[in-house]
The first five atom37 places (N, CA, C, CB, O) and aatype in JSON, in Angstrom:
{
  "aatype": [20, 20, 20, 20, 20, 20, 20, 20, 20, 20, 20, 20, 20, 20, 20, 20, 20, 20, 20, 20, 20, 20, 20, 20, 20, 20, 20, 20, 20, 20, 20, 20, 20, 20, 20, 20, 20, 20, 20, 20, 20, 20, 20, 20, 20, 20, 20, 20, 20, 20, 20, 20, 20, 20, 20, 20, 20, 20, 20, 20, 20, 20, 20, 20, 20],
  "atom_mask": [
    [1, 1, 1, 1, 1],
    [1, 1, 1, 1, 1],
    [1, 1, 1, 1, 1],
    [1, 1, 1, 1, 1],
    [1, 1, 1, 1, 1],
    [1, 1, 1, 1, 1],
    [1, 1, 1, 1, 1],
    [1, 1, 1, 1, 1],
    [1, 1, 1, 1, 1],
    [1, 1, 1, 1, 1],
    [1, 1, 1, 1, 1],
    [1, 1, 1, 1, 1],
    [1, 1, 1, 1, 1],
    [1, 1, 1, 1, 1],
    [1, 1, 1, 1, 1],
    [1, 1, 1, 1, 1],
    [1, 1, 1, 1, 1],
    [1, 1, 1, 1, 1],
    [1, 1, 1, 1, 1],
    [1, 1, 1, 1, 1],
    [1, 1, 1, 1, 1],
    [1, 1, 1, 1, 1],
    [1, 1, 1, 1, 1],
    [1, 1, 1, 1, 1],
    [1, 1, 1, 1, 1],
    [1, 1, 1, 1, 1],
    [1, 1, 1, 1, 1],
    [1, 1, 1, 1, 1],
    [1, 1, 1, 1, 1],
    [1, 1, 1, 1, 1],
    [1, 1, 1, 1, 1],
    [1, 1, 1, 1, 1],
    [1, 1, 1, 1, 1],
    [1, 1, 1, 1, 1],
    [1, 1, 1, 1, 1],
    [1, 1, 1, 1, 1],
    [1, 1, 1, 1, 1],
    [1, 1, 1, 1, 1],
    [1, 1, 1, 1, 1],
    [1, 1, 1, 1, 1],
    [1, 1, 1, 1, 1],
    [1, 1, 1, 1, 1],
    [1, 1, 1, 1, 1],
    [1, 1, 1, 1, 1],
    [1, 1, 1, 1, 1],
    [1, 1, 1, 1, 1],
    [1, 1, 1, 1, 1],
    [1, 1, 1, 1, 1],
    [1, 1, 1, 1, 1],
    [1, 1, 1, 1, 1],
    [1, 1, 1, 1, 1],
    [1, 1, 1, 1, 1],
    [1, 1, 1, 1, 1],
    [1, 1, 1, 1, 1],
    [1, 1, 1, 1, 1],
    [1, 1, 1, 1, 1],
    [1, 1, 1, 1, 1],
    [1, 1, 1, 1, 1],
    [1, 1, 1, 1, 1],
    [1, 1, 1, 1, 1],
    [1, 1, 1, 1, 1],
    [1, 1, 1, 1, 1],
    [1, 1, 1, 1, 1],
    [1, 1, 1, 1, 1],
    [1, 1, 1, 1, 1]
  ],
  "atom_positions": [
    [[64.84, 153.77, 37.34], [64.23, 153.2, 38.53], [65.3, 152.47, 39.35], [63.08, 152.23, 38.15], [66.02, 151.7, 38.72]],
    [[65.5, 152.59, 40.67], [66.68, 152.29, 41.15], [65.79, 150.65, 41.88], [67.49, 153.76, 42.31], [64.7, 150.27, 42.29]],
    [[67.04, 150.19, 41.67], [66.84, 148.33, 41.84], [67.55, 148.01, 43.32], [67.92, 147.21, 40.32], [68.77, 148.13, 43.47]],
    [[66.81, 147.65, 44.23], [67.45, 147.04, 45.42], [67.39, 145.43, 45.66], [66.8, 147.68, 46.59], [66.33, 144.98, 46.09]],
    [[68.24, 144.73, 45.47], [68.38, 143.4, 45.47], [68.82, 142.94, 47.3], [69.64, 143.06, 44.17], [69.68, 143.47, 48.0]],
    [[67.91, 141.86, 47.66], [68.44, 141.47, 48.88], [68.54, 139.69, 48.22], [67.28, 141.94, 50.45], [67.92, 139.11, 47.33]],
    [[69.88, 139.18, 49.38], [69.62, 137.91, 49.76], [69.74, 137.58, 51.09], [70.31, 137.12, 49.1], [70.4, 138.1, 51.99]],
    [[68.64, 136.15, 51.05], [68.13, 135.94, 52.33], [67.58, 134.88, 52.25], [67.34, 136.83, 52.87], [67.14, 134.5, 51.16]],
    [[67.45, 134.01, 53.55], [67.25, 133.15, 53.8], [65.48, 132.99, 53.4], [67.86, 133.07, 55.03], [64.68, 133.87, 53.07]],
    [[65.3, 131.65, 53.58], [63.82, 131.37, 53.54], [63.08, 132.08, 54.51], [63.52, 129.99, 53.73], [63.2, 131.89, 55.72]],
    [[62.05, 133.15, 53.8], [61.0, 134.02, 54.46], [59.21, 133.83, 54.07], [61.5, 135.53, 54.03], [58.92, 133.72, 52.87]],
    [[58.29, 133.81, 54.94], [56.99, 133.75, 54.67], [56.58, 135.13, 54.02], [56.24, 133.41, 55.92], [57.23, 136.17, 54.0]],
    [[55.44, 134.9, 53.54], [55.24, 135.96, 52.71], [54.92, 137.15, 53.46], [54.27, 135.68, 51.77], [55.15, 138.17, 52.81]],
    [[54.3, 137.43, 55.01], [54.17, 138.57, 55.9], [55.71, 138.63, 55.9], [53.29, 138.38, 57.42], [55.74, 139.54, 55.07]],
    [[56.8, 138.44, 56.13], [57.92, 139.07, 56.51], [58.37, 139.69, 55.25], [58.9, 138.17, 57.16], [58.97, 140.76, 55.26]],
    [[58.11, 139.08, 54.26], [58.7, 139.73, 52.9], [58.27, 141.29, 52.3], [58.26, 138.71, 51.74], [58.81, 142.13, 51.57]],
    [[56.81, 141.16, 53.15], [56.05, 142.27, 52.71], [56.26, 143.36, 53.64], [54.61, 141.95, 52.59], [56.04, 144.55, 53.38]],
    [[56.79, 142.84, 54.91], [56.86, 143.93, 55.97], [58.72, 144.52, 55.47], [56.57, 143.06, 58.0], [59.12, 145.58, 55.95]],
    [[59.6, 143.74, 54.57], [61.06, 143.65, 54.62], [61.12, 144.99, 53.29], [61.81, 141.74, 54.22], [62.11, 145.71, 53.18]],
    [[59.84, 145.14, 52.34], [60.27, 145.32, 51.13], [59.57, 147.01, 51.87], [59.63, 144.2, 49.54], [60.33, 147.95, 52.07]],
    [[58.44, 147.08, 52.11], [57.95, 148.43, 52.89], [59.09, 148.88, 53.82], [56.53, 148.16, 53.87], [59.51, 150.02, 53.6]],
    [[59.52, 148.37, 54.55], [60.43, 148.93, 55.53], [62.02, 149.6, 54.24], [60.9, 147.3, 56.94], [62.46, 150.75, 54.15]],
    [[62.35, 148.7, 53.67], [63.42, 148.87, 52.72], [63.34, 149.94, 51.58], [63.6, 147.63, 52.12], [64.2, 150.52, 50.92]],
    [[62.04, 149.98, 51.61], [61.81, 151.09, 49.87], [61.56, 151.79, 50.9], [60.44, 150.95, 48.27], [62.72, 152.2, 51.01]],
    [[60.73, 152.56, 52.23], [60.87, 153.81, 53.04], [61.98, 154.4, 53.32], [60.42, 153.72, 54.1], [62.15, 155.62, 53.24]],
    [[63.18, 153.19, 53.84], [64.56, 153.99, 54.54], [65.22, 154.36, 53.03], [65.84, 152.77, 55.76], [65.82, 155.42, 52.95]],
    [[65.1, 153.42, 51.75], [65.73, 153.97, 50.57], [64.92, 155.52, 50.16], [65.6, 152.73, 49.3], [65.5, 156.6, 50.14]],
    [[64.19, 155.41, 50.01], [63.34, 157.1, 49.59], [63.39, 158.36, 50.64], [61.49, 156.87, 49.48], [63.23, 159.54, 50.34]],
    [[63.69, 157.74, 52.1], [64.08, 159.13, 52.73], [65.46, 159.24, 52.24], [63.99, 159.24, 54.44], [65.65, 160.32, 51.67]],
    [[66.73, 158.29, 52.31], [67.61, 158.77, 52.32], [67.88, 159.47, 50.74], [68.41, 157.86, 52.89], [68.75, 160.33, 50.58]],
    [[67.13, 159.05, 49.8], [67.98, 159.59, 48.5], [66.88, 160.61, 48.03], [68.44, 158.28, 47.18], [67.16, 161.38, 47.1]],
    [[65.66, 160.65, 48.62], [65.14, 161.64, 48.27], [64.09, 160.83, 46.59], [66.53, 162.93, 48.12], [63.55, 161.43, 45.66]],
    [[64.13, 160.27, 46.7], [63.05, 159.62, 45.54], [62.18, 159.22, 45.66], [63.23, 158.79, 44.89], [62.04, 158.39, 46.56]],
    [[61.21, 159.56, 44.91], [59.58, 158.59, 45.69], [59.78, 157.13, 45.92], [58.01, 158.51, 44.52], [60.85, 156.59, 45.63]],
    [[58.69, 156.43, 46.49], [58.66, 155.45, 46.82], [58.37, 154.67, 45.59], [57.96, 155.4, 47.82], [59.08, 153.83, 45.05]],
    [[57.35, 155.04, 45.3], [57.11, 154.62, 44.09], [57.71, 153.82, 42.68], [56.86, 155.43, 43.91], [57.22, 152.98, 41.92]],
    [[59.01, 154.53, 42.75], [60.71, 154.55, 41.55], [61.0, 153.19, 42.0], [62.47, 155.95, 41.99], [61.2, 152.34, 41.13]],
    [[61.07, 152.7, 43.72], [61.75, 151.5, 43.52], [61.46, 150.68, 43.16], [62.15, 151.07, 44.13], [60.24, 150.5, 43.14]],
    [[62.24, 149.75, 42.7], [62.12, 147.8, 42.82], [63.08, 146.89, 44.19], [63.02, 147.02, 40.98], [64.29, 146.89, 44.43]],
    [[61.76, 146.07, 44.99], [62.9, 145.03, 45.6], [62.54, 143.74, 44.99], [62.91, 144.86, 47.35], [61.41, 143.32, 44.74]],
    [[63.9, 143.09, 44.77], [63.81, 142.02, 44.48], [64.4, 140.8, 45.67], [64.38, 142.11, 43.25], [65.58, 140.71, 46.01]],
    [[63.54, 140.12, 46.05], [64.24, 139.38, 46.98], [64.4, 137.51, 46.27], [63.23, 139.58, 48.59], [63.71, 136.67, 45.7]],
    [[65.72, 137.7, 46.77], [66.49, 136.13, 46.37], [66.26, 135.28, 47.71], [68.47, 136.25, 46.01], [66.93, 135.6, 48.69]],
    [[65.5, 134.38, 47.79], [65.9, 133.12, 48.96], [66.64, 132.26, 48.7], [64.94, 132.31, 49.44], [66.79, 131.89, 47.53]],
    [[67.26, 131.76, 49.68], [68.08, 130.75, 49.75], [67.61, 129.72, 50.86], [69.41, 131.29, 49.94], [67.19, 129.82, 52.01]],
    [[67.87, 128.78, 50.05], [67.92, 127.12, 51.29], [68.35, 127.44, 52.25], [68.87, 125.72, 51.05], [69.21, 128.22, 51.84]],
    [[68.45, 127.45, 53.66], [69.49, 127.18, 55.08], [69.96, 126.73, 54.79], [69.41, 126.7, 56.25], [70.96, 127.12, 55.38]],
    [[70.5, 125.49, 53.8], [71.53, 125.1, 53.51], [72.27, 124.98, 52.92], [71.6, 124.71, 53.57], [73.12, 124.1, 52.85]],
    [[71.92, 126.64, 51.87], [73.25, 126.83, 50.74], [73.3, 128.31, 51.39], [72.93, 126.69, 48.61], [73.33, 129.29, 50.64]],
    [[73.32, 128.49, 53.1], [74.01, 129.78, 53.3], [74.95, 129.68, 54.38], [73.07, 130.88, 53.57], [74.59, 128.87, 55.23]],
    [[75.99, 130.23, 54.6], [77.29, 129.35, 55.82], [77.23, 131.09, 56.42], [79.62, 128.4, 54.9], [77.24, 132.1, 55.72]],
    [[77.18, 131.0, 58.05], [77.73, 131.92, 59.12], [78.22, 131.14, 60.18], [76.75, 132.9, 59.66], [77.94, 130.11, 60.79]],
    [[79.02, 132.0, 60.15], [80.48, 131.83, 61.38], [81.27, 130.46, 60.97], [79.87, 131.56, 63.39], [81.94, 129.78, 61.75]],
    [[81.02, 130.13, 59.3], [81.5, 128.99, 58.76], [81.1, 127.78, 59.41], [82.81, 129.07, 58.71], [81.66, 126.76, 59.82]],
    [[79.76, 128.31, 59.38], [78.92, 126.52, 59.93], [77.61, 126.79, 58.88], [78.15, 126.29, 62.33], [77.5, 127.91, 58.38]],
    [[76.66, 125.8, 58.58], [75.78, 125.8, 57.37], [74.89, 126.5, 58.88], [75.27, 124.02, 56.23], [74.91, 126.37, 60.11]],
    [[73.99, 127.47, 57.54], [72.62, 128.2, 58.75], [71.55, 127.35, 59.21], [71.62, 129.45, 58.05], [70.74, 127.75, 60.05]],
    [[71.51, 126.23, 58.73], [70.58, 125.44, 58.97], [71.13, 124.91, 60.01], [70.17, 124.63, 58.02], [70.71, 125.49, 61.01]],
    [[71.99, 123.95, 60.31], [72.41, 123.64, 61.45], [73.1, 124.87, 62.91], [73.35, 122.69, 60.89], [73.67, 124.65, 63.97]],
    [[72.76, 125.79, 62.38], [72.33, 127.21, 63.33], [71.28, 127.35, 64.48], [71.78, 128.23, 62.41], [71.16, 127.63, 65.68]],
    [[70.53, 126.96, 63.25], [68.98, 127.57, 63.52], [68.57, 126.14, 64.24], [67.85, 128.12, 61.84], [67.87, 126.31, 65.23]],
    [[68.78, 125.14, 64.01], [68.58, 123.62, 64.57], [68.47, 123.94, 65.97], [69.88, 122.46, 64.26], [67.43, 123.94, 66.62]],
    [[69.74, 124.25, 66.4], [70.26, 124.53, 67.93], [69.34, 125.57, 68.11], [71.94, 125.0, 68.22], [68.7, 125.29, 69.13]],
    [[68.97, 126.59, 67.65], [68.7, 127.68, 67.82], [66.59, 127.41, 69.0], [68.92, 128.49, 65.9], [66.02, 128.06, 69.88]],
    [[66.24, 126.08, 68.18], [65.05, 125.85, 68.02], [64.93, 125.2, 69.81], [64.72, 124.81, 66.53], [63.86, 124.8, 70.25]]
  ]
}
C-alpha cells in the first residue's frame, strides 16, 4: 500500500478532507493504482515551528490578516 505523507501547517478538518481526495486522485491517475491502496497521512505543525523566506509563518500570516 503506497504511503503519502504531507507536512503542513494548521488545517480544519474540510480542508484536510478536500487535501487527502484531491492527493490520493492525482496519485492513482498518475501510477495507475486504485484509489483505494492509498494512505495519507497528514502531520500539522504550529505556525510557529514552520520558517518561509526565513521568517516564522506565523508572523507571515499576521501581516497577511
Amino acid at each position: 500500500m503506497p504511503m503519502i505523507t504531507i507536512e503542513a501547517g494548521k488545517m480544519d478538518r474540510e480542508m484536510k478532507k478536500t487535501l487527502i481526495k484531491g492527493i490520493t486522485e492525482a496519485a492513482s491517475m498518475a501510477t495507475g493504482i486504485r484509489p483505494q491502496a492509498f494512505t495519507v497521512c497528514i502531520h500539522e505543525n504550529d505556525h510557529d515551528n514552520i520558517g518561509v523566506g526565513g521568517e516564522c509563518l506565523a508572523d507571515v500570516l499576521a501581516r497577511e490578516e
